[in-house]
Each structure stands twice: as structure tokens, then as C-alpha cells.
C-alpha positions in Angstrom: -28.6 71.5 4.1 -31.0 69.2 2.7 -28.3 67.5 1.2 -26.0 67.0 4.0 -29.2 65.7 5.6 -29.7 63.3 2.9 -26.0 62.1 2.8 -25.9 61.7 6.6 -28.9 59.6 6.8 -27.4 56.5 4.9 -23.9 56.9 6.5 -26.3 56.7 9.9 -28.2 53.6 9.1 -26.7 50.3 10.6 -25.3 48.1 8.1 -27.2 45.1 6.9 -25.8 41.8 8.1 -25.6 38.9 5.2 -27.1 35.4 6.5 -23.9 32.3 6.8 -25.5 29.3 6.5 -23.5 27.2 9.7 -20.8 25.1 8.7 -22.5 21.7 9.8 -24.8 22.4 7.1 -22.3 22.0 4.1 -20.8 18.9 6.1 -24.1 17.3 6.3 -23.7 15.7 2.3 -20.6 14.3 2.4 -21.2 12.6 6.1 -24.5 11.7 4.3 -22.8 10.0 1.3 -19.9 8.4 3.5 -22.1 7.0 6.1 -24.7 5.5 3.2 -22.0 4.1 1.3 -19.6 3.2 4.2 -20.5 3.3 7.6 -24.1 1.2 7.2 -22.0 -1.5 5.2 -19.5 -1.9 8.0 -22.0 -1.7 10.8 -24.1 -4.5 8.8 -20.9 -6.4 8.6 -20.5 -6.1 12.2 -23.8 -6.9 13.1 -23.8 -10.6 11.4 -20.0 -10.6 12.9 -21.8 -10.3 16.2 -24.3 -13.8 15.7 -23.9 -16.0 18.8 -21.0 -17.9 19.2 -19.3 -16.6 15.6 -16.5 -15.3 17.1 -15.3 -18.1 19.4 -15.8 -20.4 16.8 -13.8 -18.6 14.2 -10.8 -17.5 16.4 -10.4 -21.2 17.7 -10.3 -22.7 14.2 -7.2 -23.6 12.3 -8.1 -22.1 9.4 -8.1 -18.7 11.2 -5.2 -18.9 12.3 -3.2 -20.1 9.5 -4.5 -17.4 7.5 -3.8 -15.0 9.9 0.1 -16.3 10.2 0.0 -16.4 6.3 -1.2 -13.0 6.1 1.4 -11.6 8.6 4.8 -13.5 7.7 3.7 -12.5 3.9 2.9 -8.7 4.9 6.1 -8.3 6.9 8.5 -10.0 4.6 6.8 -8.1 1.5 7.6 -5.2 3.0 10.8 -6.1 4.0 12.2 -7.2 0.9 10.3 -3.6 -0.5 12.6 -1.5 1.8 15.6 -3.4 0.8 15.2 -3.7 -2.8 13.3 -0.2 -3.2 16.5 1.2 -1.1 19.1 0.1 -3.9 16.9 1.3 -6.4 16.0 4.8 -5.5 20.3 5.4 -4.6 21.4 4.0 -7.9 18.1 6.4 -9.9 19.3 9.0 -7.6 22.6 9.1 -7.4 24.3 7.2 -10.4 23.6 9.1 -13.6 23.0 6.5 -16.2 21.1 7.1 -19.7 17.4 7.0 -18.9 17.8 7.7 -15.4 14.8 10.8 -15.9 12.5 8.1 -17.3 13.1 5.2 -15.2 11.6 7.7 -12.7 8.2 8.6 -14.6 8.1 5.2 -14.9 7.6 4.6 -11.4 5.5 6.8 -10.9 3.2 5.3 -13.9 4.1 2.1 -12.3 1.8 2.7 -8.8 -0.9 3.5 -11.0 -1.0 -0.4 -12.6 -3.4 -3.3 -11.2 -1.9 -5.3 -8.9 -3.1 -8.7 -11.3 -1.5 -6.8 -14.3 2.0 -7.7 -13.0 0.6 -11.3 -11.9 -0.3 -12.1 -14.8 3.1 -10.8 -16.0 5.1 -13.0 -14.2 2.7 -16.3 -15.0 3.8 -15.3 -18.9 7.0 -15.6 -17.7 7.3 -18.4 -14.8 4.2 -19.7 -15.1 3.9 -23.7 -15.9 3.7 -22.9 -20.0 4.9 -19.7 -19.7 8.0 -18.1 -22.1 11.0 -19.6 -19.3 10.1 -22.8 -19.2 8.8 -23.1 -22.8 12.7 -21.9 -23.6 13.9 -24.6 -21.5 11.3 -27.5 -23.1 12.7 -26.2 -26.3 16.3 -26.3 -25.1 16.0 -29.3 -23.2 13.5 -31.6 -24.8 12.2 -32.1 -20.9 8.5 -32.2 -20.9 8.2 -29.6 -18.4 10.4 -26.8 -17.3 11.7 -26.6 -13.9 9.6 -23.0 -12.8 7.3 -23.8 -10.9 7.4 -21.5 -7.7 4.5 -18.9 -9.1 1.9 -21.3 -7.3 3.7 -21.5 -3.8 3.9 -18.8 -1.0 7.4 -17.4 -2.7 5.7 -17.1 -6.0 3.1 -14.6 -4.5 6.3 -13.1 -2.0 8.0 -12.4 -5.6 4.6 -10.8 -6.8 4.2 -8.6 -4.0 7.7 -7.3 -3.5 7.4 -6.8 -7.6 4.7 -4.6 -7.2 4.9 -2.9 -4.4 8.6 -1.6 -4.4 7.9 1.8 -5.8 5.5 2.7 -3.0 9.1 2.5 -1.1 11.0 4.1 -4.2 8.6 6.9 -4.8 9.0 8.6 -1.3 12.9 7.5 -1.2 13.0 10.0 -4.5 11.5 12.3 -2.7 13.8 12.8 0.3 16.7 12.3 -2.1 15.8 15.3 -4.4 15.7 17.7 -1.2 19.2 16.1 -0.1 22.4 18.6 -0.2 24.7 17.2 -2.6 27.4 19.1 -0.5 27.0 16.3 2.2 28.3 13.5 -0.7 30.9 15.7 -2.2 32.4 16.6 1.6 32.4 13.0 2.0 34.2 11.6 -1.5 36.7 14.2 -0.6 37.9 12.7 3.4 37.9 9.6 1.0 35.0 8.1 2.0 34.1 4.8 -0.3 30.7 4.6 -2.1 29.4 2.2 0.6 30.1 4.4 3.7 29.1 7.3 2.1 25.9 5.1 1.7 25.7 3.8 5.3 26.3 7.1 7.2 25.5 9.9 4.7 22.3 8.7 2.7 20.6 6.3 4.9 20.5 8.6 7.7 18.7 11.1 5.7 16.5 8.0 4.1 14.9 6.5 7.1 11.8 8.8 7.4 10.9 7.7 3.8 11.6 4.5 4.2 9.3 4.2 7.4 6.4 5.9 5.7 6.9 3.6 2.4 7.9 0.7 4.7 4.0 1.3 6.7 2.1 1.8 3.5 3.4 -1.3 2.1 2.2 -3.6 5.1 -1.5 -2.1 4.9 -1.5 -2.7 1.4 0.5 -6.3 1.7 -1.9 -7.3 4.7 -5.1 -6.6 2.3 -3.9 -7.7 -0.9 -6.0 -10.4 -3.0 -5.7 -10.3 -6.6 -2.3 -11.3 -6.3 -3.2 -14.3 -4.3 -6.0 -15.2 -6.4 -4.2 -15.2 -9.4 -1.2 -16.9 -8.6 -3.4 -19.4 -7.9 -1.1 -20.7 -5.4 -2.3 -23.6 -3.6 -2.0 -24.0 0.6 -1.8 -20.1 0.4 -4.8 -18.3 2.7 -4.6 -15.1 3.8 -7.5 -13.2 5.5 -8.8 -11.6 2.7 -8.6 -15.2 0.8 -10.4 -16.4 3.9 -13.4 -13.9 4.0 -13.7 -14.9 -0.3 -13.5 -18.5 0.5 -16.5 -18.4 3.6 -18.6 -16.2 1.9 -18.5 -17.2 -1.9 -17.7 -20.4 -1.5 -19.2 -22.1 1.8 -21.9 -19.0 1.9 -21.2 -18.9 5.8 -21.3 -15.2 6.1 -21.6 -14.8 9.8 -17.5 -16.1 10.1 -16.5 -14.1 6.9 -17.9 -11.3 8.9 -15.5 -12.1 11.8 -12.8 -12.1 9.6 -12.9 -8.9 7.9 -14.0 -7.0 11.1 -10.4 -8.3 12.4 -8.8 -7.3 8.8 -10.3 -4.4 9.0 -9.0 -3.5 12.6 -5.5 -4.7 11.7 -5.6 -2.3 8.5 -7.0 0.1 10.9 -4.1 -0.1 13.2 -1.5 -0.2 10.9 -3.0 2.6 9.2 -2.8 5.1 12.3 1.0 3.6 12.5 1.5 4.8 9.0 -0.1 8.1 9.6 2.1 8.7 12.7 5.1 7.7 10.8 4.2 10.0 8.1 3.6 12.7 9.9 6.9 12.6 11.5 8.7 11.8 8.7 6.9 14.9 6.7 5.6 13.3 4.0 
């Protein structure tokens, strides 16, 4: 008896209840750390953005909006030339077996992970004003200069960009392309479908998710870029980012390179949630 007493009495006690600590708690360092190194940047930005008159006299200068036209026919035909080139890429590593084909596509994806000046740089050893083409032609030739000499206009930098930036179209291209059923291409070769229409209405259908989530990511990344405008060292070429460098470095008037990063930023923002939404349609 006195054991069944004993052995009831525990079962009979009411179990003890272990303390959670509440979830805002473990979100309290990380908003701690973001808003310290983040937020109280960008609301000082904002601040000095807001000085009196700042903004009316940034928006109605020239300079602002050359940049800002720079920075947008740059962005979009980056991008464009991305899609387009990055398309033909990503079908022929896809679909075209050719020796290599496996490490053309680790390259790429070693390729997103380079410095956007690396490749600048690259193509100044190779187009620049004493770089290896126009050496060959001085050597050729016996003309004291070679004819290259686009690196330091607007199509050098287009030619950077477009360089550069193409795998961020390829990468997600590969992706969609890997999940593709190659029963769809072999129905089609046999109704005697050609390569190019099996292109047109078989793979680019199944291609244009990717290519809108690649095609978004490239125009935040084209509408911030500034190493490879600074490098090229292309002359008459401003873009926003350029802009913010030139008032704040170089005419140390902060209160209108404030203006023009809070509107960089809120471009990049937009284009940003249009890439997310594009994304998240697309699956990726």
C-alpha cells in the first residue's frame, strides 16, 4: 500500500512548465546590428538629403538629369543585351553537346563570384589605348596609335557591363533548362521542326520566367554599378552613383550627394520589389 501511495503521488503532481524566452527577444540582436549598421546610416543620409532647398536644386540641375538618363539608357540596354546574349549562351551550353560543355558551366558559376573591375581591367589589356589590340596593330601597321579606342566612351562601359553581367541571365536560364523534358525537343525534331522553331516555340516559352528574374537582377545591379564606370575611365559618362562620388569626394557638397543616393536608393528599391515579384512568380 505504501507503495502504490508513493508511486501515485508523483503521477499526481502537475507537471513543471519549462520557461520560453518570447521570440522578440532572439530578434532583438540582429534588428540591433542591422539598424546600427544600416538604418541610422540611411536615416543620416536622409536627414542632410532633407537641408532646405537641396532637393529643388538638385532635381532642376543638368547634371541630375543627365546622369539620371545615363544611368537608365545604360541599365536598360545592359540588361537587354544580357538577355539576348545570356539567351544564346545558356541554349547552345544546354543543348549542344560540345567538349567542355560541363565546365563552361562551373565556369559561370565561378564567373558571378569575380569583381566587377577584374573584367574592366581585362578588357583595357585588351582595347585599352596601349593595350595587346592595338599594340598588334602599331606593330602591324607602323601607325602610332591603334584604332581601339571605344573603352573610354559610353559603349566601352555598355561592352563592360553586358561582359560581366551575362551569367546573372545564364545561371538561372541553366536552371530552368535542366528541369526541361527533353521529350518536348525530341516530339518536335520528329514533326520536322527546324533548330530555330524548336527554339522559338519550344524553349523560349519555357525560358521566360528565368529570363525575367535574370533580366530584373541585372537592372538593379546595372542601375548601381561603379567600378566599372570608374575604371573605364570614360569621359562625358555620369551615372548616379558617379554623381553621388563626384559631389561628395570631389566638390564635398554632401547635402546634394545625399539627394542623389536617396533617389538611387529608391529606384534600386523599386526595381528590387519588381525583381522579387518576378522571382517569385517565376519560382526561382
Amino acid at each position: 500500500m505504501a507503495s502504490a501511495v508513493g508511486a501515485a503521488a508523483p503521477a499526481g503532481r502537475a507537471p513543471t512548465r519549462r520557461r520560453t524566452t518570447p521570440v522578440w527577444v532572439w530578434a532583438l540582436p540582429p534588428v540591433a546590428v542591422l539598424a546600427l549598421v544600416f538604418l541610422y546610416p540611411l536615416a543620416l543620409v536622409v536627414q542632410e538629403s532633407l537641408a532646405p532647398g537641396a532637393y529643388t536644386d538638385v532635381l532642376a540641375s543638368a547634371s541630375f538629369r543627365e546622369a539620371l538618363g545615363t544611368t537608365v539608357w545604360l541599365a536598360v540596354a545592359s540588361t537587354a543585351g544580357c538577355l539576348v546574349l545570356g539567351f544564346v549562351l545558356a541554349v547552345v551550353i544546354a543543348f549542344v553537346p560540345f567538349p567542355g560543355g560541363k565546365a563552361v558551366a562551373k565556369f559561370i558559376d565561378v564567373f558571378l563570384s569575380f569583381p566587377s573591375f577584374l573584367i574592366t581591367l581585362a578588357l583595357l589589356f585588351l582595347y585599352g589605348t596601349v593595350g595587346m589590340a592595338n599594340g598588334l596593330w602599331t606593330d602591324v601597321t607602323g601607325d602610332p596609335a591603334g584604332p581601339f579606342r571605344f573603352l573610354t566612351t559610353p559603349w566601352g562601359v555598355l561592352l563592360a557591363e553586358i561582359t560581366y553581367f551575362t551569367p546573372f541571365v545564364v545561371r538561372p536560364l541553366l536552371a530552368a533548362f535542366s528541369q526541361m523534358e527533353t521529350a518536348q525537343l525530341e516530339v518536335a525534331s520528329s514533326l520536322g521542326a527546324r533548330p530555330l522553331r524548336i527554339v522559338r516555340q519550344v524553349i523560349l516559352p519555357e525560358a521566360l520566367p528565368a529570363l525575367a528574374a535574370g533580366g530584373s537582377l541585372v537592372l538593379v545591379l546595372c542601375l548601381n554599378e561603379f567600378g566599372i564606370v570608374l575604371f573605364t575611365g570614360a569621359k562625358g559618362v555620369t551615372t548616379l552613383p558617379m554623381l553621388v562620388y563626384g559631389k561628395a569626394i570631389l566638390e564635398s557638397d554632401y547635402a546634394a550627394a545625399c539627394v542623389v543616393a536617396v533617389v538611387n536608393v529608391a529606384l534600386s528599391v523599386g526595381l528590387y520589389a519588381l525583381y522579387r515579384g518576378v522571382s517569385r512568380r517565376a519560382g526561382a
